[in-house]
N, C-alpha and C positions, 0 to 999 in steps of 0.2 A: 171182359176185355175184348176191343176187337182182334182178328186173324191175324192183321196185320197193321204194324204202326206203324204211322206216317211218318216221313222223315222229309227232309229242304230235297225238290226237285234237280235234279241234274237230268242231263241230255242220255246219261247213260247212268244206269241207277248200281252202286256196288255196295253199298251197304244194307239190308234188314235184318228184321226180327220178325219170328214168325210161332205164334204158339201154333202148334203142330199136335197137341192134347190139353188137357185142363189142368195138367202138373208140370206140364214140358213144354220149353219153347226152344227154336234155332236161332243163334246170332250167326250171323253171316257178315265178314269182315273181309271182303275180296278190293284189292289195289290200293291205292295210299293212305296210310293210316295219317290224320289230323287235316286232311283232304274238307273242307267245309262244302265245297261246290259237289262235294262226291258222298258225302254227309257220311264221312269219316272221321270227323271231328269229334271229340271227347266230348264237346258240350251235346251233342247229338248223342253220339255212344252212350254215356255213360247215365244222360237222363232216363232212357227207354230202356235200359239195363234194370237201373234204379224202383223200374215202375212192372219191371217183372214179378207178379205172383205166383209162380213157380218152384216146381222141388227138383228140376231137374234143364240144366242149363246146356244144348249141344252147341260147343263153338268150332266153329269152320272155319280155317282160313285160308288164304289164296294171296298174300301179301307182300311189297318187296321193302315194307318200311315204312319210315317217312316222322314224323314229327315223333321227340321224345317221350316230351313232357306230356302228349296228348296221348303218347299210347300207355306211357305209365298208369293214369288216369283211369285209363279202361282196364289195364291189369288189376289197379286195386278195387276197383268196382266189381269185377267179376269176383274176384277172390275174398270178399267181403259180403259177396251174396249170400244167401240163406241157401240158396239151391247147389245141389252136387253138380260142378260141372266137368267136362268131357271135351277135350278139342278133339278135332280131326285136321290133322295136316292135309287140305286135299291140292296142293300143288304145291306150294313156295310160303314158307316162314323167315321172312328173311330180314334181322337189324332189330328193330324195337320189336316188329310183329313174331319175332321167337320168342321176346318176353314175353307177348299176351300171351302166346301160347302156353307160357307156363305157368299158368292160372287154372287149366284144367288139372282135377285130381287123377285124371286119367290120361294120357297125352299121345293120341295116336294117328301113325302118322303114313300115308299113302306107298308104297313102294316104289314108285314110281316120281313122288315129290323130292323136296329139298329144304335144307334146312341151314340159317346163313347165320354167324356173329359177327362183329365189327368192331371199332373202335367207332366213338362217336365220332360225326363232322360237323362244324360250323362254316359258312357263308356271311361271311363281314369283312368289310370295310372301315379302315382308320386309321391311327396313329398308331405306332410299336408300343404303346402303353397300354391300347384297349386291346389291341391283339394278345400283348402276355396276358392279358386278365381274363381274356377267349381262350389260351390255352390252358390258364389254371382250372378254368368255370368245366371245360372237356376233361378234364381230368376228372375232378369231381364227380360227372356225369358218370363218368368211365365205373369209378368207387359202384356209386350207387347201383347201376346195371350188374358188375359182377356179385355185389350181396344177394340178387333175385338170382343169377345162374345160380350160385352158390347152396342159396338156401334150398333151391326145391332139387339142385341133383346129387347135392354133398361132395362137388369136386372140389379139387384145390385150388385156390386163388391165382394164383401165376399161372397156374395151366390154364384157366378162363384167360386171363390177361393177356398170355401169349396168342388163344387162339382169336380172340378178341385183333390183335396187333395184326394177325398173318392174314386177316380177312377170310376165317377157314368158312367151308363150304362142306357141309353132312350131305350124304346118301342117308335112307332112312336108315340100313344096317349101320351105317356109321352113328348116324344120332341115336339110336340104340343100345350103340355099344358104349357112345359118350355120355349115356344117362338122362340126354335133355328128352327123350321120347320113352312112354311104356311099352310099345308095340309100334308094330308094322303091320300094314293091313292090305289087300289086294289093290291095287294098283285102280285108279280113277282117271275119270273124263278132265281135263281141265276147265274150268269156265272163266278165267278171269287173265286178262293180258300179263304176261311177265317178259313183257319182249326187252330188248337190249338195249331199246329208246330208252326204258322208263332207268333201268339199270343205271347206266351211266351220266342219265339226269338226276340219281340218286347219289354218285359220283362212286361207285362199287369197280373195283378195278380186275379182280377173279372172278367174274362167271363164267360159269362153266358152258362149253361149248354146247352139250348136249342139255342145258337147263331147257324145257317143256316150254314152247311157243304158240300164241293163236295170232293171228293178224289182226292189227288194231284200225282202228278209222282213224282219216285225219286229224279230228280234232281232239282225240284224246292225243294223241301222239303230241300238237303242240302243246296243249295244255300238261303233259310232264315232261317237256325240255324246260319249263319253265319252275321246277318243282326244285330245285336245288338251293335254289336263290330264294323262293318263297318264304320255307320255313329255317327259322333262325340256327337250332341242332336238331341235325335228321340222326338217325342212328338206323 
């Protein structure tokens, strides 16, 4: 297998995979999950995951979210792998990308990172018929997300649902002490954007002041004011 696997070119690259030994390789999942131009896409992810020959899977992430259904995808691929995997929180877990993260059997998470739930969101347009059937379809989503908190921390439903509703926001001792992380680990570099652009194009209404920032270039910056509207439910 080659070092490293090709993925669809973008302008600024935030997804690979990288065997790093002959039994180990790193997925690296840094800024919008279901992202195609950023080859964060499930169909991208979850192929090159799929084609992993490895016994030992390190995932990293750096993320503020972004498409549901495409990060569900990658949850169950990871979790379905043959290989023991290991996250690293190394900056922001935040909306679907806290469920990939709970795909590793080990889930650990930067001191210095952050760790975000939500209720899901939808962006549509139409009549009060297709809208009630947008809020029933969210609700759903809702179900389904809490079974994965559920199943891998053994908390209680309503306490996910509520923190789900309040848009809470972990410190690593918090995620910690809430079970969604196994550890906490020295404090890291950030390398991937989580600036308040991308945040509020995700349409997140709590973050937190001191959440960890790099200065982004202009054109990533418009390309996620445009990301709210793109995908159908972000979470």
């Amino acid at each position: 297998m080659k070092n490293v696997i090709p993925f669809p070119k973008a302008k600024t690259q935030w997804f690979s995979i990288k065997n790093i030994a002959n039994k180990s390789a790193d997925v690296y999942i840094y800024d919008v999950v279901g992202d195609s131009w950023a080859g964060n896409d499930a169909v991208t992810v979850v192929k090159q995951i799929n084609a992993l020959e490895v016994d030992k899977i390190n995932l990293r992430i750096n993320s503020p979210g972004g498409s549901v259904f495409d990060g569900v995808a990658i949850y169950n691929a990871l979790i379905n792998h043959k290989a023991v995997v290991t996250t690293y929180i190394d900056g922001l877990a935040a909306s679907i990308a806290s469920v990939i993260a709970l795909a590793g059997n080990e889930i650990i998470m930067a001191e210095n990172a952050m760790f975000m739930i939500h209720d899901p969101m939808s962006g549509l347009m139409g009549r009060a018929s297709e809208m009630r059937r947008e809020a029933d379809l969210l609700d759903q989503i809702k179900e389904t997300l809490i079974n994965t908190y559920e199943s891998r921390t053994g908390l209680d439903r309503e306490n996910i649902a509520t923190a789900m509703t309040d848009e809470t926001w972990f410190t690593a001792k918090e995620a910690l002490e809430a079970k969604y992380i196994t550890s906490v680990s020295k404090a890291s570099l950030i390398a991937a954007c989580a600036d308040t652009t991308t945040l509020s194009a995700l349409g997140y209404t709590k973050s937190p002041d001191h959440l960890p920032q790099e200065p982004c270039k202009a054109h990533a910056i418009r390309r996620r004011l445009t990301l709210f509207g793109k995908f159908h439910n972000i979470q």
